[in-house]
C-alpha positions in Angstrom: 12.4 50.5 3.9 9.4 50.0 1.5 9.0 46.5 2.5 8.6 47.1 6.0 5.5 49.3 5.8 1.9 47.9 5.6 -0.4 50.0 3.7 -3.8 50.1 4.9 -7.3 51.0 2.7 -8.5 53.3 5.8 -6.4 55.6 8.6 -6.1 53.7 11.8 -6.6 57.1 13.2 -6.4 60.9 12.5 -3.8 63.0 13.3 -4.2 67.0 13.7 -4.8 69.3 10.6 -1.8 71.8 9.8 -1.0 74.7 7.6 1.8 76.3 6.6 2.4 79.8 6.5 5.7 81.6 5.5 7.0 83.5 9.0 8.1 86.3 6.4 3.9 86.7 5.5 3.8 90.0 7.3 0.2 88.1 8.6 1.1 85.0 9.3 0.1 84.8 13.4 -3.4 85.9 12.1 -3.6 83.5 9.2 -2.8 80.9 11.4 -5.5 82.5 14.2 -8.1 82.1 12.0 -7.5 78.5 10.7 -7.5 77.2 14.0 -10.2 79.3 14.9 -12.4 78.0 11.7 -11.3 74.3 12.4 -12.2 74.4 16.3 -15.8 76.0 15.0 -16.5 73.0 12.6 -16.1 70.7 14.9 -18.0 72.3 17.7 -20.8 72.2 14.9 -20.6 69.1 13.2 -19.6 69.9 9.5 -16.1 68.4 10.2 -17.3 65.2 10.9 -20.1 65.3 7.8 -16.8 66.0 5.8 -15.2 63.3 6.9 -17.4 60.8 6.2 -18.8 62.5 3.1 -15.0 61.6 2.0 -15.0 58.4 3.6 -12.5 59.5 6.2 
């Protein structure tokens, strides 16, 4: 299978962030709230972006 896949230097595109939260937290709908929340927020400012090409991303 190794053979048939191209590596490329770059991402041809970006896919969605995600985190991973046990359902057995006793929090984890809020945990999960708030990352979304603090995700949606850097990108409706613009520090998502300056991180991703700070990294080259």
């Amino acid at each position: 299978m190794r053979e048939a896949v191209d590596f490329v230097e770059r991402p041809l595109g970006e896919n969605s962030l995600h985190i991973l939260v046990s359902l057995q937290h006793p929090e984890h709908r809020q945990i999960v709230e708030r990352f979304e929340r603090a995700i949606a927020a850097m990108k409706a400012d613009g520090s998502y972006a300056r991180l991703l090409k700070q990294y080259g991303l």
